[in-house]
PDB file of N, CA, C and O in Angstrom:
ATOM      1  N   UNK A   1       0.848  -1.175   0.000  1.00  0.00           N
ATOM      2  CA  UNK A   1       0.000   0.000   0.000  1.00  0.00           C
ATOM      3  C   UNK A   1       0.894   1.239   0.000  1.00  0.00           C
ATOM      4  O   UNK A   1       1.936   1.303   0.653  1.00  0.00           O
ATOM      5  N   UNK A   2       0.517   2.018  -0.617  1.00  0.00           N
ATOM      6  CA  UNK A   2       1.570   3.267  -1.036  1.00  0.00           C
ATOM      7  C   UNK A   2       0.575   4.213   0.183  1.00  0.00           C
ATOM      8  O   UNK A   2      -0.513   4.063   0.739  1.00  0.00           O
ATOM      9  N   UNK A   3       1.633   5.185   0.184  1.00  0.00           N
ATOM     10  CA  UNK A   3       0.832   6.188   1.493  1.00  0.00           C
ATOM     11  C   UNK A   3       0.188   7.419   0.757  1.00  0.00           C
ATOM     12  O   UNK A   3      -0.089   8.476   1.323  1.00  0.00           O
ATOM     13  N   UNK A   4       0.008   7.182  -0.426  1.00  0.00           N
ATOM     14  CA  UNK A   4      -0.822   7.797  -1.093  1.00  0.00           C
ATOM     15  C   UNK A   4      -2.299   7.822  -1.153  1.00  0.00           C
ATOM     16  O   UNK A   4      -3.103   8.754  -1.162  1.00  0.00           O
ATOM     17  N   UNK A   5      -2.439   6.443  -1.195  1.00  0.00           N
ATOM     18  CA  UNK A   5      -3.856   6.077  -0.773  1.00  0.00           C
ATOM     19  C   UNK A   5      -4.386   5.932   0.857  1.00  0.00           C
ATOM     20  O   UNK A   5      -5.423   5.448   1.312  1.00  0.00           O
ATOM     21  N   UNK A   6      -3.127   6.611   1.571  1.00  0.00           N
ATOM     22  CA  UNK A   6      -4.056   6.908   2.808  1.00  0.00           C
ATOM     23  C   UNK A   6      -4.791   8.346   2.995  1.00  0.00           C
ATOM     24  O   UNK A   6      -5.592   8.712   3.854  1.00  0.00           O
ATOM     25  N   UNK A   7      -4.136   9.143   1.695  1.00  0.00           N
ATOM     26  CA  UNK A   7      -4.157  10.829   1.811  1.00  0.00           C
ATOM     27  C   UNK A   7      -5.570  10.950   1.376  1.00  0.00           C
ATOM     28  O   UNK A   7      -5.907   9.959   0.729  1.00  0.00           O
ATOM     29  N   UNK A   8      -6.643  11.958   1.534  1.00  0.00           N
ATOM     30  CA  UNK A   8      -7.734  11.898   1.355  1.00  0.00           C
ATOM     31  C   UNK A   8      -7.803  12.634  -0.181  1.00  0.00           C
ATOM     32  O   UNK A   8      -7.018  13.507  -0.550  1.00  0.00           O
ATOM     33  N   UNK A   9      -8.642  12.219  -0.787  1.00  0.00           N
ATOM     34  CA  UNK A   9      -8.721  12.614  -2.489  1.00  0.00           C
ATOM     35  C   UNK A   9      -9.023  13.565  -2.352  1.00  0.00           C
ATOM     36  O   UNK A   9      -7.978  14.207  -2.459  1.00  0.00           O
ATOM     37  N   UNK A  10     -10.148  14.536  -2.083  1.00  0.00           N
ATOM     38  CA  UNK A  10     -10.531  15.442  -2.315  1.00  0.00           C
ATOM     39  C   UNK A  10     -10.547  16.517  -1.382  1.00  0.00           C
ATOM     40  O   UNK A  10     -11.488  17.237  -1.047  1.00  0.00           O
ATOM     41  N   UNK A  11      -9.397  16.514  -1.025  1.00  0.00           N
ATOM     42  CA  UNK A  11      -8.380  18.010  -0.251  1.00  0.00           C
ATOM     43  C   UNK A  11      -9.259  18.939  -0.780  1.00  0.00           C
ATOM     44  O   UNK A  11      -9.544  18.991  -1.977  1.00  0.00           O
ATOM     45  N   UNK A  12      -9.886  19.990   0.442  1.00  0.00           N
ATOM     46  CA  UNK A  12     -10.093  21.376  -0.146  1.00  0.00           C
ATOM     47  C   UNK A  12      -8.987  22.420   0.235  1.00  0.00           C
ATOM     48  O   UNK A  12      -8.268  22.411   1.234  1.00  0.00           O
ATOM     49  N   UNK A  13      -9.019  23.211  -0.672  1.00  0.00           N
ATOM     50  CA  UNK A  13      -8.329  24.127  -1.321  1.00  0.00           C
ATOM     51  C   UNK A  13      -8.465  25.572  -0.299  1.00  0.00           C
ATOM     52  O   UNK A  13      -9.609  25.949  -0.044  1.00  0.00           O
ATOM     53  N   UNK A  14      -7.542  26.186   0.146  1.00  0.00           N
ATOM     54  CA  UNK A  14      -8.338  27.687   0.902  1.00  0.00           C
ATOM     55  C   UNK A  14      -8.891  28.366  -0.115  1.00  0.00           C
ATOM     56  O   UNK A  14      -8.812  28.040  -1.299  1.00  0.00           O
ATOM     57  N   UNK A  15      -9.339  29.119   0.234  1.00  0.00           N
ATOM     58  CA  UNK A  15     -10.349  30.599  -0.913  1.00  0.00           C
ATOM     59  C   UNK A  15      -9.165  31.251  -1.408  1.00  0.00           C
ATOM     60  O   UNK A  15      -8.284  31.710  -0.681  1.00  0.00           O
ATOM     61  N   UNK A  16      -9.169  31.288  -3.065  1.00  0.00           N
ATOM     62  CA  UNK A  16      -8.219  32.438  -2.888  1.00  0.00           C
ATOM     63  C   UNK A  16      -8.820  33.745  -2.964  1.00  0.00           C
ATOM     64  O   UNK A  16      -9.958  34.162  -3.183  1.00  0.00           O
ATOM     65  N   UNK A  17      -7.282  34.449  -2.623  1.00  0.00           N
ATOM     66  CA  UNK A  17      -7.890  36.213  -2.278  1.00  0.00           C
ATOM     67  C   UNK A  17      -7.678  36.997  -3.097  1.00  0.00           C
ATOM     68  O   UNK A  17      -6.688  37.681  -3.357  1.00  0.00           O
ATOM     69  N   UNK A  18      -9.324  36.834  -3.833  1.00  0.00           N
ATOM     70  CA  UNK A  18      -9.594  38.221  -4.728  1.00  0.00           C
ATOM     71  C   UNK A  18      -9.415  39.560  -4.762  1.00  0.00           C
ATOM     72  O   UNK A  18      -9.453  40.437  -5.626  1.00  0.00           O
ATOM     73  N   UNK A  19      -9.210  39.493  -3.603  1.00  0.00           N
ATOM     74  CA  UNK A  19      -9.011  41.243  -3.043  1.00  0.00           C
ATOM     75  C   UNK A  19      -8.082  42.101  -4.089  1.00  0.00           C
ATOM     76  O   UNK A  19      -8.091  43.300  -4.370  1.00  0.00           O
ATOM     77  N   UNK A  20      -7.292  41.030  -4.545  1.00  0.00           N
ATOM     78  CA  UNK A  20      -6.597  42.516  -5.304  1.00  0.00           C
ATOM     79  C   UNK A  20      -6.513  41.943  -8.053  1.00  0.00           C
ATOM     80  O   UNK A  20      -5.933  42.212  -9.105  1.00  0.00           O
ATOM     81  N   UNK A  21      -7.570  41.144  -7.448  1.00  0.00           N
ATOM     82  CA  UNK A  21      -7.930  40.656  -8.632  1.00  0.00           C
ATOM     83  C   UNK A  21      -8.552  42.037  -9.194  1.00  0.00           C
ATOM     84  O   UNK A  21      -9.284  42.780  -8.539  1.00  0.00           O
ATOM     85  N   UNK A  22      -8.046  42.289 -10.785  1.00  0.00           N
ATOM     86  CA  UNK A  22      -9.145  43.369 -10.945  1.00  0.00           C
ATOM     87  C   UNK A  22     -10.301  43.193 -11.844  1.00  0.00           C
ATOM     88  O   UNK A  22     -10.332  42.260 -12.647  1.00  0.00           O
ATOM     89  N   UNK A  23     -11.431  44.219 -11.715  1.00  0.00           N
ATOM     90  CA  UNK A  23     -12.563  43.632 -12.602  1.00  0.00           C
ATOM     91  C   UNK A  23     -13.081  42.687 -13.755  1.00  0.00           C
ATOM     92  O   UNK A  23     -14.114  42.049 -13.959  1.00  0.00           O
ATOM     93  N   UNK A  24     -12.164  42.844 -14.265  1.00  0.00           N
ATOM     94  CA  UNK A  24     -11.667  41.613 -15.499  1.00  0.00           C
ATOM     95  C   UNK A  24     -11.655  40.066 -15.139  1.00  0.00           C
ATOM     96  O   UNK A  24     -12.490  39.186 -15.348  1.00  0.00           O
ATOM     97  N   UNK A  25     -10.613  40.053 -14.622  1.00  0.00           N
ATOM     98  CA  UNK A  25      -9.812  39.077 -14.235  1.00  0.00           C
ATOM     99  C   UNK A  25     -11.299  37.711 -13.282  1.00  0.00           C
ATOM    100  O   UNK A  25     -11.527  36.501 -13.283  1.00  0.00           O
ATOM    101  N   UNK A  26     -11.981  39.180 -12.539  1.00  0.00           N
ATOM    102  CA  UNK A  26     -12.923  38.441 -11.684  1.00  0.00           C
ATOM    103  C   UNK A  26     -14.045  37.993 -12.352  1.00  0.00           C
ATOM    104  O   UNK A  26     -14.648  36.962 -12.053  1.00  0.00           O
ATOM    105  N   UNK A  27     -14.412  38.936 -13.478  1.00  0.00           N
ATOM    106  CA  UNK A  27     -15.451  38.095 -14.484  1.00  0.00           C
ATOM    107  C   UNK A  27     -15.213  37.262 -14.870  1.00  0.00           C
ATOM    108  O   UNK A  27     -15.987  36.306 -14.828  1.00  0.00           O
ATOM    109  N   UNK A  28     -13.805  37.187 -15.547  1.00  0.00           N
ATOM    110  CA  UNK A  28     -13.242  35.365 -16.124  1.00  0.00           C
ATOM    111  C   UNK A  28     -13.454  34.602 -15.300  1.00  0.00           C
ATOM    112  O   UNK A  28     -13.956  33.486 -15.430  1.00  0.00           O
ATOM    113  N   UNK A  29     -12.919  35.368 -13.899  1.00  0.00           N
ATOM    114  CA  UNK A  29     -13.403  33.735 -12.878  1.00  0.00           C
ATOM    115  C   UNK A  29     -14.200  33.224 -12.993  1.00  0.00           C
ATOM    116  O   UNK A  29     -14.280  32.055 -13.370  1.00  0.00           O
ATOM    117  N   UNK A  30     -15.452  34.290 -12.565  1.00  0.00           N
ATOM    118  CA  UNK A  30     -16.724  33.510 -12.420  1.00  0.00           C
ATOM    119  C   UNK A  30     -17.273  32.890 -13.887  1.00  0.00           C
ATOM    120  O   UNK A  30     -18.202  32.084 -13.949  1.00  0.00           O
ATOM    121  N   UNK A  31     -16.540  33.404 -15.059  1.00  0.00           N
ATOM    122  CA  UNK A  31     -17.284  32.433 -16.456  1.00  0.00           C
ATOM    123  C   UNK A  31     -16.757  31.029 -16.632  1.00  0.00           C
ATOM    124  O   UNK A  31     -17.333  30.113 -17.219  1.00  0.00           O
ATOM    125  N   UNK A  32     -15.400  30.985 -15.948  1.00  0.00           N
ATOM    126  CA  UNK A  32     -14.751  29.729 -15.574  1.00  0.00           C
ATOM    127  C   UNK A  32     -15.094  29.188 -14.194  1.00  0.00           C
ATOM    128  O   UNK A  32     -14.047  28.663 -13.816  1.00  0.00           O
ATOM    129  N   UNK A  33     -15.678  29.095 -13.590  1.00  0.00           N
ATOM    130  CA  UNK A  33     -16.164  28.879 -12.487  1.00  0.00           C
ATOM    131  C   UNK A  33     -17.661  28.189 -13.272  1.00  0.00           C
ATOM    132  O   UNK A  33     -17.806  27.029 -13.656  1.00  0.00           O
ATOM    133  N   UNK A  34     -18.305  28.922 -13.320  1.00  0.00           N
ATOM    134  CA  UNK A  34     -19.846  28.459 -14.320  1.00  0.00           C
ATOM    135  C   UNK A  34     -19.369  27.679 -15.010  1.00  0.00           C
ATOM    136  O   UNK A  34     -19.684  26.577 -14.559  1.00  0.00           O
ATOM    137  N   UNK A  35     -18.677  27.555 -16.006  1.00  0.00           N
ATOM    138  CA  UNK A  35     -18.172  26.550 -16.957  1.00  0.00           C
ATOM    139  C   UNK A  35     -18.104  25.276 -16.294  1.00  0.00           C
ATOM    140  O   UNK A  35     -18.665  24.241 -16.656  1.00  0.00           O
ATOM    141  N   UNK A  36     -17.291  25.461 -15.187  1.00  0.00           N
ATOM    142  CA  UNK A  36     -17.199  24.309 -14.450  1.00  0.00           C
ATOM    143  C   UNK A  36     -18.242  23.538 -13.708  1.00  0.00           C
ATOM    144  O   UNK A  36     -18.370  22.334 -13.483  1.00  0.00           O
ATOM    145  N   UNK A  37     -18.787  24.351 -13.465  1.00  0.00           N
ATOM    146  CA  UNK A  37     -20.445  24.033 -12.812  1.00  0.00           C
ATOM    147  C   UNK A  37     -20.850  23.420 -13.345  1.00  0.00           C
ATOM    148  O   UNK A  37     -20.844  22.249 -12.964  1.00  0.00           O
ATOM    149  N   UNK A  38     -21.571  23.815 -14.765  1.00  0.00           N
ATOM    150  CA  UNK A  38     -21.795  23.509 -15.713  1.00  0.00           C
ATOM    151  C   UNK A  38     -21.604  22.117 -15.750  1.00  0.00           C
ATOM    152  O   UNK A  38     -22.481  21.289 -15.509  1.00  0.00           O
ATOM    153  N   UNK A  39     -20.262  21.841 -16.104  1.00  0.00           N
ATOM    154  CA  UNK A  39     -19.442  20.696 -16.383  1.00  0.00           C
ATOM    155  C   UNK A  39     -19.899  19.697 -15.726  1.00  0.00           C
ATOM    156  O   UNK A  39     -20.278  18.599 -16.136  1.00  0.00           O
ATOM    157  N   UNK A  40     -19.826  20.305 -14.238  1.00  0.00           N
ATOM    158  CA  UNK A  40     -20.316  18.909 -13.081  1.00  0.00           C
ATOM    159  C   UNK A  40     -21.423  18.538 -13.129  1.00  0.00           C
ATOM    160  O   UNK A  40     -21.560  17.315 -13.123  1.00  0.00           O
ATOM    161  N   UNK A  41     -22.525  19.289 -13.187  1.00  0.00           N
ATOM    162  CA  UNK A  41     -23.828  18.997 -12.939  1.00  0.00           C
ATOM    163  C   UNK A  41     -24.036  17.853 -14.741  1.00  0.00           C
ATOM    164  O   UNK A  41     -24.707  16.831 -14.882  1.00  0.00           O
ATOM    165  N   UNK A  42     -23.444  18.358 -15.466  1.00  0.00           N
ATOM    166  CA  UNK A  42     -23.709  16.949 -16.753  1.00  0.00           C
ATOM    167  C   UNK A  42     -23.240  16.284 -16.418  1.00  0.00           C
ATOM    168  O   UNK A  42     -23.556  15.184 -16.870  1.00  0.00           O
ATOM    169  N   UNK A  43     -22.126  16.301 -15.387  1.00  0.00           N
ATOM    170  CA  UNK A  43     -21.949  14.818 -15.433  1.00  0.00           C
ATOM    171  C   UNK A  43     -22.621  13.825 -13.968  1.00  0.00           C
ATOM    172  O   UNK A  43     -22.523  12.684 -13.515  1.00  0.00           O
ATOM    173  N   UNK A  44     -23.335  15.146 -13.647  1.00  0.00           N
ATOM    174  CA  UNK A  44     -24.274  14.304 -12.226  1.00  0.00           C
ATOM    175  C   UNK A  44     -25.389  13.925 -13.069  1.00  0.00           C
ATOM    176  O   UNK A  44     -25.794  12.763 -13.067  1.00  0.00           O
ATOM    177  N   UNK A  45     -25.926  14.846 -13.809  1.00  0.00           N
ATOM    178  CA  UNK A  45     -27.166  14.011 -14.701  1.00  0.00           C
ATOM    179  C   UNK A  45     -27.023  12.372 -15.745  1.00  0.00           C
ATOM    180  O   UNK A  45     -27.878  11.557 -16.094  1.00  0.00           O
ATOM    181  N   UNK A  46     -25.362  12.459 -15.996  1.00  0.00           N
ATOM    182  CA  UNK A  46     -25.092  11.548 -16.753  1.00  0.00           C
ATOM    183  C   UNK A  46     -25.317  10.196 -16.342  1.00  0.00           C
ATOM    184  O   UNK A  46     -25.892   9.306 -16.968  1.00  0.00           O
ATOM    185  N   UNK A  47     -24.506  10.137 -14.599  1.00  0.00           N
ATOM    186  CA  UNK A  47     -24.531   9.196 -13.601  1.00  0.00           C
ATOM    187  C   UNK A  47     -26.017   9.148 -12.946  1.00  0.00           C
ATOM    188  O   UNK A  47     -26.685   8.134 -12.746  1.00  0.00           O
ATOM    189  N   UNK A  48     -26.235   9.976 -12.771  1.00  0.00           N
ATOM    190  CA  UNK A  48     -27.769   9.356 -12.758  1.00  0.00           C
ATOM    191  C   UNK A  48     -28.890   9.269 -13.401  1.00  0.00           C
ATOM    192  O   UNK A  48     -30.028   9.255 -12.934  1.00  0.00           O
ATOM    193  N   UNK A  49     -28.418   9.187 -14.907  1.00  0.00           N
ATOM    194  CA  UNK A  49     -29.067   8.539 -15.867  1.00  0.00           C
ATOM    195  C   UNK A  49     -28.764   6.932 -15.862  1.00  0.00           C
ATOM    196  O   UNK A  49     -29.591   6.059 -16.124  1.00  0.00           O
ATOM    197  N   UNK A  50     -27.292   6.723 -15.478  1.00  0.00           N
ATOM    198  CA  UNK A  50     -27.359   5.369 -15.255  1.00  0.00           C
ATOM    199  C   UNK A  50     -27.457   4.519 -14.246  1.00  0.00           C
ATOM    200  O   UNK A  50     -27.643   3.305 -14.327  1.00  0.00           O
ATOM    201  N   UNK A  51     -27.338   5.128 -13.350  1.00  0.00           N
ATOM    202  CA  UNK A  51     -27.729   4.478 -12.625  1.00  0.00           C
ATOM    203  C   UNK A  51     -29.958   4.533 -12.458  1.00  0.00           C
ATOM    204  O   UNK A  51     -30.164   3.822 -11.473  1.00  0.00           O
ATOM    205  N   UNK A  52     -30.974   4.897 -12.841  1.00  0.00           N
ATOM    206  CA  UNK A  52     -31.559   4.931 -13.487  1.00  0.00           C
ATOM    207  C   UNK A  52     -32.053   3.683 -14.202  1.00  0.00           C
ATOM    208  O   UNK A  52     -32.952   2.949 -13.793  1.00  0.00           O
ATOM    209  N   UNK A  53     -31.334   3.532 -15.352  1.00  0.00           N
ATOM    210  CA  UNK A  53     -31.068   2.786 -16.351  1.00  0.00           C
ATOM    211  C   UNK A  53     -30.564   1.077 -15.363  1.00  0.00           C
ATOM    212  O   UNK A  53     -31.161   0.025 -15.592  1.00  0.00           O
ATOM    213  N   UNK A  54     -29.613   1.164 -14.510  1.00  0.00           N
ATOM    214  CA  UNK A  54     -29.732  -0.032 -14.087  1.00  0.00           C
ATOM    215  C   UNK A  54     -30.810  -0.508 -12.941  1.00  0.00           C
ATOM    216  O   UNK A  54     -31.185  -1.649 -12.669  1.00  0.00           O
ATOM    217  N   UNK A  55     -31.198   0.812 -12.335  1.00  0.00           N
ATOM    218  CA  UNK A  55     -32.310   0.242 -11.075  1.00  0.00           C
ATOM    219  C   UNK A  55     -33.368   0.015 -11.828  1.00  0.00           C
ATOM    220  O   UNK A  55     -34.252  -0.426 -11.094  1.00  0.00           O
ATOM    221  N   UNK A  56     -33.764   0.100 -13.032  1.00  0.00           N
ATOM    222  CA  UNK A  56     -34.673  -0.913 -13.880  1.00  0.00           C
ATOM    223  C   UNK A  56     -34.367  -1.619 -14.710  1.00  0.00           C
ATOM    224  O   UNK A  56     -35.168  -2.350 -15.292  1.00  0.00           O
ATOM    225  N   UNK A  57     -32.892  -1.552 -15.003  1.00  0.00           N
ATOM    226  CA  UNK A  57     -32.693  -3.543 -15.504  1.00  0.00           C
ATOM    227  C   UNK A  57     -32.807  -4.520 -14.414  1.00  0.00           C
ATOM    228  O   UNK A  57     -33.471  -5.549 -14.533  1.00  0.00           O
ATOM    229  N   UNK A  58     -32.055  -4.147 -13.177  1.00  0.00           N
ATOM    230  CA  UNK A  58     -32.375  -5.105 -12.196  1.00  0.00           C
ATOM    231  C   UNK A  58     -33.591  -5.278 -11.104  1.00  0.00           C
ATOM    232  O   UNK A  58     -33.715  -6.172 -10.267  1.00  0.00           O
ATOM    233  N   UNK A  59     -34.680  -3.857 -11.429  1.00  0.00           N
ATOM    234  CA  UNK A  59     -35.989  -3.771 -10.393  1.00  0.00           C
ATOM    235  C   UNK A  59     -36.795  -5.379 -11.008  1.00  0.00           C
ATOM    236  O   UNK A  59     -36.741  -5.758 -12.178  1.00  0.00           O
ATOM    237  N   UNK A  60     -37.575  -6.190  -9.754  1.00  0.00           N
ATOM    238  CA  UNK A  60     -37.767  -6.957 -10.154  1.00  0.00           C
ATOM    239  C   UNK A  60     -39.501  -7.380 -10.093  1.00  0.00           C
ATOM    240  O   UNK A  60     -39.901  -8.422 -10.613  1.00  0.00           O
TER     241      UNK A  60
END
């Protein structure tokens, strides 16, 4: 067992500090930020399309 897999996967991150981001910079965030959103939530609909899909191949 490598001590890698004792480290927890999904480490959060501190906030970073916008404070000196300027107006620009902070709109990109948030369109890359949405993007990403975006991103996740298809792929929460994706997974639970299949799973879906198998709780009525196997509902009995």
């Amino acid at each position: 067992m490598d001590l890698e897999d004792l480290e927890p996967r999904n480490m959060s991150r501190p906030p970073k500090d916008l404070s000196r981001w300027n107006i620009e910079d902070l709109e990109m965030y948030i369109q890359a930020m949405t993007a990403e959103i975006d991103r996740a939530r298809a792929e929460i609909d994706r997974k639970r399309g299949v799973a879906s899909a198998a709780d009525a191949l196997f509902k009995t």
